[in-house]
C-alpha positions in Angstrom: 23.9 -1.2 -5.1 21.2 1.4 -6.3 17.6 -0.4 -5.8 15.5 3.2 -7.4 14.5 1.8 -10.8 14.9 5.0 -12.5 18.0 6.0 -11.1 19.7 3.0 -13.2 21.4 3.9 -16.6 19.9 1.7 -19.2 23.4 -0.4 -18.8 22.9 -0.6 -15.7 19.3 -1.9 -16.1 20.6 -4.7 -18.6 22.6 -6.0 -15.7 19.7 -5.1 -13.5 17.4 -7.5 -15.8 20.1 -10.5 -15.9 19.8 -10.9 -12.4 16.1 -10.6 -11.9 15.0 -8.9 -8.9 11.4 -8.4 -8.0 10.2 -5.0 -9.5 8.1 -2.8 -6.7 5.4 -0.7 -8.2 4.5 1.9 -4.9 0.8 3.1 -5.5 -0.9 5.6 -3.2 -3.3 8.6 -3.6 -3.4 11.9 -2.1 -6.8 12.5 -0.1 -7.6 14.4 3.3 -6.6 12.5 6.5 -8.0 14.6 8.8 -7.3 17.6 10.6 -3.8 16.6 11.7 -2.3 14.6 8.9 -0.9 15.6 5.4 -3.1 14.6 2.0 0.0 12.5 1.5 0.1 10.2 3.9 -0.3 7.1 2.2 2.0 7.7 -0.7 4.7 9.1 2.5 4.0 5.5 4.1 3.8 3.5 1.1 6.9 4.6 -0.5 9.2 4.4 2.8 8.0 1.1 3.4 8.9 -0.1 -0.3 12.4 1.9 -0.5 13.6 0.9 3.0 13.1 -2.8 2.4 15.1 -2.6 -0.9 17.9 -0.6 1.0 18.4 -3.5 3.2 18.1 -6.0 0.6 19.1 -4.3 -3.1 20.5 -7.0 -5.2 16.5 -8.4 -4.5 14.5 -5.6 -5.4 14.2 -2.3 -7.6 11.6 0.6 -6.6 9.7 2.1 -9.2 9.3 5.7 -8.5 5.4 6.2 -7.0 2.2 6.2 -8.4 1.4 9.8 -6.7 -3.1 9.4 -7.3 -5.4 7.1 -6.8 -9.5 6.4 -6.8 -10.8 8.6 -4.3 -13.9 10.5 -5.8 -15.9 9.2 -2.9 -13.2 11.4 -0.7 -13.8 14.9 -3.1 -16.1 16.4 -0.3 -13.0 17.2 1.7 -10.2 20.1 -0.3 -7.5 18.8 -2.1 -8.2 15.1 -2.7 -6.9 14.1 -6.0 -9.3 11.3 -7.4 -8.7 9.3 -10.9 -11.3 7.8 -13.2 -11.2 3.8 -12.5 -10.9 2.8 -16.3 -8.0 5.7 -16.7 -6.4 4.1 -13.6 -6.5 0.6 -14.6 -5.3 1.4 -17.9 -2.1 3.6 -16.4 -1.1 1.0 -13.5 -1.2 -2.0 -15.6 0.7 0.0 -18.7 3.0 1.4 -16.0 3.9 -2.3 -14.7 3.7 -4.0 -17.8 6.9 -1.9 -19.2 9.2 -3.8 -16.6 8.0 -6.7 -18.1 8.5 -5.5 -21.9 12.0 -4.7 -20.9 12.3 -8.8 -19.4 11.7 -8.6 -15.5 9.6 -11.7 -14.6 8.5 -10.6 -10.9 6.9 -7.6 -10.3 5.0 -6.2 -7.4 2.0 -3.5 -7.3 2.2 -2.6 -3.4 -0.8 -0.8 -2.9 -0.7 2.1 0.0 -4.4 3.1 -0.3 -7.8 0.7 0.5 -9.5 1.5 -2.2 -6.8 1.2 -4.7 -7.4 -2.6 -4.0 -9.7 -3.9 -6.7 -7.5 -1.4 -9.4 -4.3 -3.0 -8.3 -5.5 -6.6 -9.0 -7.3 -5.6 -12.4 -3.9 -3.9 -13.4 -1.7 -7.1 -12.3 -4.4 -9.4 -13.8 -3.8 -7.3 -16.7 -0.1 -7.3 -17.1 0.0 -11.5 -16.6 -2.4 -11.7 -19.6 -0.5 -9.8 -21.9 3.1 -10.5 -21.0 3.4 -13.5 -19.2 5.2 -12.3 -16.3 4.6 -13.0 -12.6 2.9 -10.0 -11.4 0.9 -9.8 -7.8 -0.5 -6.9 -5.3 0.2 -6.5 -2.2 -0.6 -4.4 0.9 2.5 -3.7 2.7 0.4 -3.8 6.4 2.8 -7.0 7.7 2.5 -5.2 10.8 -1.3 -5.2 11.8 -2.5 -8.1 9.4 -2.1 -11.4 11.8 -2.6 -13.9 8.9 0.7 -12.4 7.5 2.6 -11.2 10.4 3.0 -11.9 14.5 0.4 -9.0 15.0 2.9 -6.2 16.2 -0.3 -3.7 16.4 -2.6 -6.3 18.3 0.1 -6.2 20.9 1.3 -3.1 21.3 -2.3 -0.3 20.2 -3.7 1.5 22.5 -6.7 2.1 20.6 -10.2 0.1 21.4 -12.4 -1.8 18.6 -12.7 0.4 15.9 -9.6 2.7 16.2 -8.0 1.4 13.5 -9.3 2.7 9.9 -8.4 5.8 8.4 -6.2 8.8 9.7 -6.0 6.4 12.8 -3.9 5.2 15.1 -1.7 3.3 12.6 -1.3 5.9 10.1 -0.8 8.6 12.5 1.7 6.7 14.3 3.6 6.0 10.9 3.9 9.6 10.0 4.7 10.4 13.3 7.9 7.9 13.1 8.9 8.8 9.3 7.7 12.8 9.1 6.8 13.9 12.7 7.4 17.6 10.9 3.7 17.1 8.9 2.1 15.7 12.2 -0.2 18.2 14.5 -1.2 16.0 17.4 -3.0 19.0 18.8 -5.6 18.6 16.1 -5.7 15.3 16.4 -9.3 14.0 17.0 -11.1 10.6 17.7 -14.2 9.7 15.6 -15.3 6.1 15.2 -17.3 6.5 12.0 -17.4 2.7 11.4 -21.0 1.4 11.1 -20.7 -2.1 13.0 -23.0 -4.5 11.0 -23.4 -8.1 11.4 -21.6 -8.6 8.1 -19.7 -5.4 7.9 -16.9 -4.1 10.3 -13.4 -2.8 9.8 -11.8 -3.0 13.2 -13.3 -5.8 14.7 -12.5 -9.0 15.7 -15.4 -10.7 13.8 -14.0 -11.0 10.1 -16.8 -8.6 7.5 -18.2 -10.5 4.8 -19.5 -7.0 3.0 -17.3 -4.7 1.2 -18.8 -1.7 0.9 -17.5 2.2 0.5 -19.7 5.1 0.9 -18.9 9.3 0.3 -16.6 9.6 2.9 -18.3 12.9 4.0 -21.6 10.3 5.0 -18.8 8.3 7.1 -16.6 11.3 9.3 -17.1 14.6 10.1 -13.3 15.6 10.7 -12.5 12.8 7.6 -10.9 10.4 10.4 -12.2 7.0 11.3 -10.5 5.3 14.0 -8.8 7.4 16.9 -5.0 9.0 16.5 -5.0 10.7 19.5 -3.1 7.8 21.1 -0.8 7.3 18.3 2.8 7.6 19.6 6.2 7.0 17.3 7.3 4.6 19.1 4.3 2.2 18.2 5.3 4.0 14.5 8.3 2.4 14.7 7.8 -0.8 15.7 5.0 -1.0 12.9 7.3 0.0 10.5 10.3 -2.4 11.1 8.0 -5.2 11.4 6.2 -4.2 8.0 9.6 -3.9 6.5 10.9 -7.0 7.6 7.6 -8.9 6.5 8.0 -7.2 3.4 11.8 -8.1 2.5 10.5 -12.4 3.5 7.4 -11.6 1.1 9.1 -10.6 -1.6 11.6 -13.6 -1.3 8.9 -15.9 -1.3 7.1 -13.7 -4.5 10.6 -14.6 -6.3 10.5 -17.9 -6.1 7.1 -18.0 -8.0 8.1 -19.9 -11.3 7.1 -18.5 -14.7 6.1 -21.9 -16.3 5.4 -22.1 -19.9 1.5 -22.6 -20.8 -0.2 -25.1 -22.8 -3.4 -25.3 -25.2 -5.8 -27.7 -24.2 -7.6 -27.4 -27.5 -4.8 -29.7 -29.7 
């Protein structure tokens, strides 16, 4: 059964729409990742993650094609980052996901690839539920190092100290190594833990941050990494991944079952 979205003929998609799967929205960016990782690394991740779990379970899900750019002026000190205006951004997400929706899907899914996509992905969804109705949510696809929505795969198995985990890190690195080990260069891998470790404010910690907060990324890391990849190995990759997938296929089950109830006026 084909799960791509656009590789349906608009038949096709009429039979897609009668049985309702949940419609997956990949968004990422391209931005540096430091000296050893490609500027697409989190649409590479992102989009694996979203087309693998809809290979092993097609007749639940279809897979928009990508949302290639993201917000990342704060990264345009370093070559090559692609950044978006937010208001353009917002505007293109939500119009992108509300066409789905137009067209009769009830469920669909922004899975967001890229930290500071976050806030855009939830105006966008916010968006689309106003003006059609249907059921649409964000997610970030990180099952596999998130304990509140996974069995913490990564705080088992990293090798990687307080503050390792981040950006261009051990989890990312370890990803690409598993799905494109041909765009890795571990020999330029390098550790920096660029975090700043505030009472209220911490990334890779075990104290939860109360702050969130994004500088120019060029204040933050020299090399444009924060957290250490030097350790990353494909093996951890894939163990990340599976378990991400997995976690991914049961959250999009659960998203399903949301109902689409009808609203009411208070005022009458």
């Amino acid at each position: 059964m084909k799960y791509r979205y656009d590789e349906l003929t608009w038949p096709e998609m009429r039979e897609a729409i009668a049985r309702q799967p949940v419609v997956l929205l990949p968004f990422g960016t391209v931005e540096d990742h430091g000296p050893h990782l490609p500027l697409n690394t989190d649409n590479i991740i992102v989009e694996a993650i979203c087309l693998e779990a809809a290979r092993r379970a097609p007749e639940e899900m279809l897979v928009m094609p990508l949302v290639a750019y993201g917000l990342d002026e704060h990264h345009m000190d370093f070559p090559g980052t692609v950044s978006v205006d937010m208001q353009t951004l917002i505007a293109y997400v939500s119009e992108v996901a509300m066409s789905p929706a137009r067209h009769g899907f009830t469920h669909i899914l922004i899975v967001n690839g890229h930290g500071s996509n976050a806030a855009i992905a939830d105006l966008a969804a916010r968006r689309v539920v106003l003006e059609t109705g249907a059921i649409c949510g964000v997610v970030s696809p990180n099952a596999a190092i998130d304990p509140t929505l996974a069995e913490p795969t990564f705080s088992r198995m990293r090798r990687s100290g307080p503050g390792g985990v981040a950006h261009a890190c051990e989890y990312e690195t370890a990803m690409m190594l598993y799905l494109r080990p041909d765009l890795v260069q571990m020999d330029r891998a390098v550790r920096e833990i660029g975090q700043v470790k505030l009472t209220y404010f911490n990334w890779d910690h075990p104290e939860p941050s109360a702050l969130v907060w994004q500088d120019w990324w060029s204040r933050m890391s020299e090399s444009g990494v924060c957290g250490d990849p030097t350790v990353a190995t494909a093996g951890f990759g894939q163990a990340l991944f599976e378990t991400t997938v997995e976690n991914l296929i049961r959250f999009v089950r659960e998203f399903r079952t949301i109902p689409v109830r009808p609203r009411r006026d208070h005022h009458q």
